[in-house]
C-alpha positions in Angstrom: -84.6 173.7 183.2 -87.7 176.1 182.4 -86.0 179.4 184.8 -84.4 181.3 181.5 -87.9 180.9 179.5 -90.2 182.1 182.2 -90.0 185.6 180.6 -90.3 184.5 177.2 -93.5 182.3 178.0 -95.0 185.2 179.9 -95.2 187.3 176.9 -96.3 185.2 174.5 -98.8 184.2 176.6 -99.8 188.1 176.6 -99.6 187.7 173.2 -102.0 184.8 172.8 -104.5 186.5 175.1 -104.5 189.7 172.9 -104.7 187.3 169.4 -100.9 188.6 167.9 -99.7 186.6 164.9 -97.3 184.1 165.6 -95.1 186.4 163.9 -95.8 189.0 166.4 -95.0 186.3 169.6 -91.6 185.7 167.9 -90.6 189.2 168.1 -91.9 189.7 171.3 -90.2 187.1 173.2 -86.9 188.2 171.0 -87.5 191.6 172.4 -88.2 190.6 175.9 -84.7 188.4 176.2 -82.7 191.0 174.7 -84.1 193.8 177.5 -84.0 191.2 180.0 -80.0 190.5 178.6 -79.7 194.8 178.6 -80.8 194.7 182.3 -78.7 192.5 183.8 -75.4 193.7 181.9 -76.7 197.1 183.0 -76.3 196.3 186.3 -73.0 194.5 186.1 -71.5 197.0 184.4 -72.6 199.4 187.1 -71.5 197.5 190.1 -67.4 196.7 188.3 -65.1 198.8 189.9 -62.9 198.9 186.8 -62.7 197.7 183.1 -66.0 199.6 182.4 -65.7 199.9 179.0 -64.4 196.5 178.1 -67.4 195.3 179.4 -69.6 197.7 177.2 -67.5 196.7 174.5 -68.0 193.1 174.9 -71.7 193.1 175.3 -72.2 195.0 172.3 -70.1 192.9 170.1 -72.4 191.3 167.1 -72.6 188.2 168.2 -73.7 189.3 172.0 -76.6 191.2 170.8 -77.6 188.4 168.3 -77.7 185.8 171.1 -79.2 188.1 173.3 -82.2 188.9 171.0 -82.8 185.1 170.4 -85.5 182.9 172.0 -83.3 180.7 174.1 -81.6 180.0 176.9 -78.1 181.4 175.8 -79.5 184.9 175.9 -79.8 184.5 180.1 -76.5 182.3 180.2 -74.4 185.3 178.7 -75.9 187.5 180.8 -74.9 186.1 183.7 -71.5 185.3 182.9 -71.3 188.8 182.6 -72.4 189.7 186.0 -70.7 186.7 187.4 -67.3 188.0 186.0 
């Protein structure tokens, strides 16, 4: 299912347009998924009516913000899990 690289593919294909290193696409698609990631736990976050901080707390665990800056699918998967929760 293409859905959680559409943002990804959208800015390396910026990227290509404006000749960046393939160097440079990695870190741009890592840096898109983790703001995409920072967006969508913002807004769960925001709309719990309790257990704020846990949440914070768990999305800024290690291991959530290495996933989330990676170019895959997971990044999008554990975002959503958060807002689904």
């Amino acid at each position: 299912m293409p859905l959680p690289y559409l943002g990804v593919a959208f800015v390396i294909k910026i990227g290509e347009l404006l000749n960046s290193s393939l160097l440079a696409l990695m870190y741009f698609g890592r840096l898109i998924n983790l703001l995409i990631y920072t967006i969508i736990v913002y807004f769960s976050i925001k709309i719990l009516p309790t257990g704020k901080y846990v949440f914070l707390l768990l999305a800024l665990m290690p291991m959530s913000l290495y996933v989330a800056s990676s170019i895959s699918a997971d990044s999008l998967n554990l975002a959503l899990s958060f807002f689904i929760i």
